[in-house]
C-alpha atoms as a printed R data frame, in Angstrom:
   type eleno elety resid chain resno       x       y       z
1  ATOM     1    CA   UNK     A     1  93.352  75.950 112.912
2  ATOM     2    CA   UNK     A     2  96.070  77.718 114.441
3  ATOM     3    CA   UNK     A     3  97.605  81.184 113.901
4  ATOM     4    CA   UNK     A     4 101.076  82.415 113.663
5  ATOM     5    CA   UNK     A     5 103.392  84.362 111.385
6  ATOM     6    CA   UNK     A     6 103.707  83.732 107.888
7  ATOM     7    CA   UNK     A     7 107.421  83.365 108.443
8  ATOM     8    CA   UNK     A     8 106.859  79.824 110.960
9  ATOM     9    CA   UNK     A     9 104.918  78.183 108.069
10 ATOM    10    CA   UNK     A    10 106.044  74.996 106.248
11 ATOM    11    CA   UNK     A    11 106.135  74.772 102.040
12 ATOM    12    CA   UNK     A    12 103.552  73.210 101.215
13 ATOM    13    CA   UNK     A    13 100.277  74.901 102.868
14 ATOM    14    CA   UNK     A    14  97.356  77.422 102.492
15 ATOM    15    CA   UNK     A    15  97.246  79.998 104.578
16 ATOM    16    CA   UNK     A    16  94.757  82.763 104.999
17 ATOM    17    CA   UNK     A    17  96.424  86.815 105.736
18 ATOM    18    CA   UNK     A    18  94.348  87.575 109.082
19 ATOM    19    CA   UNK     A    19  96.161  90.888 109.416
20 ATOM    20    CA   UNK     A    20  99.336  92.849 109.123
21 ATOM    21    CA   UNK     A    21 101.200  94.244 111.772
22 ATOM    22    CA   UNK     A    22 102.802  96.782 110.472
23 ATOM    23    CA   UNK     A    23 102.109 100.570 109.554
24 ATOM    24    CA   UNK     A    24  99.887 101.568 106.919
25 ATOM    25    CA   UNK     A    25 103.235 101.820 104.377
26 ATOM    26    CA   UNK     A    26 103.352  98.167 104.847
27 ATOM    27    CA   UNK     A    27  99.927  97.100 104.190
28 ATOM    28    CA   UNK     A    28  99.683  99.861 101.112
29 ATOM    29    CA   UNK     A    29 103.597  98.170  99.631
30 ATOM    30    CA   UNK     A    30 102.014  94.915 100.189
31 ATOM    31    CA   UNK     A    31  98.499  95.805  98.848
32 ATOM    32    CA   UNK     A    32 100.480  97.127  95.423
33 ATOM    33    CA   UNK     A    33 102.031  93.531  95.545
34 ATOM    34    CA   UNK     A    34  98.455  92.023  95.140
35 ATOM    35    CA   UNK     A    35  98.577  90.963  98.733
36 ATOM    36    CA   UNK     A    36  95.470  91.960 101.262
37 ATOM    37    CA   UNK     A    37  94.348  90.879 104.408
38 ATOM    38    CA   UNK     A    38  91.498  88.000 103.639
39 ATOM    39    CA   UNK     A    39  93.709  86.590 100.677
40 ATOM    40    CA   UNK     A    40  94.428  83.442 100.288
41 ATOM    41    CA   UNK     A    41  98.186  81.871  99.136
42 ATOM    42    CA   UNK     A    42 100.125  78.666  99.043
43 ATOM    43    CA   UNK     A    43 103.689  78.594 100.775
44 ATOM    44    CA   UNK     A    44 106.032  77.645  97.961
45 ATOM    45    CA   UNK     A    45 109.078  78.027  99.635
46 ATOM    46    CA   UNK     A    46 110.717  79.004 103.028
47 ATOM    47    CA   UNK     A    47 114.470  79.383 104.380
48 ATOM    48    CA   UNK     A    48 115.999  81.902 107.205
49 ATOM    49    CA   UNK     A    49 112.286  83.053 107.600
50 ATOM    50    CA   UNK     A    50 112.361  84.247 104.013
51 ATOM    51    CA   UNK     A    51 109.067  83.191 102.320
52 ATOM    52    CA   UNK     A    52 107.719  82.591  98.732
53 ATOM    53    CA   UNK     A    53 104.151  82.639  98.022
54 ATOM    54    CA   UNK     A    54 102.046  81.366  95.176
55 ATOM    55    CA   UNK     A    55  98.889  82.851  94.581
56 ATOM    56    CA   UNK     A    56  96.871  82.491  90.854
57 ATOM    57    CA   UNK     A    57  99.969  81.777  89.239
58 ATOM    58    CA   UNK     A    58 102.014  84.467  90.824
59 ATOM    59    CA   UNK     A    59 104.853  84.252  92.932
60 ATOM    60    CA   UNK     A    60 106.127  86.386  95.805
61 ATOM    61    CA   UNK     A    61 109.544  86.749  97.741
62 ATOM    62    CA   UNK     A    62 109.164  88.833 101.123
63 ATOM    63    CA   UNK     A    63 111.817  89.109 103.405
64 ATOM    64    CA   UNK     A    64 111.865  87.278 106.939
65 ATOM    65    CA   UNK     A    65 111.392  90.921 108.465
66 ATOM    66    CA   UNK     A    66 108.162  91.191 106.319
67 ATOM    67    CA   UNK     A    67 106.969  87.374 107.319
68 ATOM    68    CA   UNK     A    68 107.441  88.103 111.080
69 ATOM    69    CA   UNK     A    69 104.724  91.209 110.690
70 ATOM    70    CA   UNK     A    70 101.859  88.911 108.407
71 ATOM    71    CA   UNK     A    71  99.869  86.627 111.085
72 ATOM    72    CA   UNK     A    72  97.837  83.820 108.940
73 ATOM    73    CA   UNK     A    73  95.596  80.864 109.749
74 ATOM    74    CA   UNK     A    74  96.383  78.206 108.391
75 ATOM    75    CA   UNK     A    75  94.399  76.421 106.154
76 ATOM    76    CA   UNK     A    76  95.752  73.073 104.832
């Protein structure tokens, strides 16, 4: 089990948010999005670094600039 960004992930696989590098603006905007360090989400989609996650039947866009800052472990 490897980590990296969320941004050099493939469609397709689970990933756990190990921790955001970013201010605490980003984790607080990202926290309001129902996204937390510990959670759990499926990659749905991925192109130019942009990245949609699926998480109990939710979906999320972020931006490649937001990927880059979210380092995961990959799961599956």
């Amino acid at each position: 089990m490897s980590q990296q960004t969320l941004s050099q992930v493939s469609p397709g696989h689970r990933v756990r948010l190990v921790s955001i590098e970013g201010d605490r603006m980003l984790a607080r905007r990202l926290l309001a999005l129902g996204l937390s360090v510990g959670n759990e989400v499926e990659v749905l989609h991925r192109r130019k670094g942009d990245v949609v996650v699926g998480r109990g039947g939710n979906r999320l866009a972020l931006g490649h600039d937001i990927a880059d800052r979210l380092v995961i472990q990959e799961l599956s």
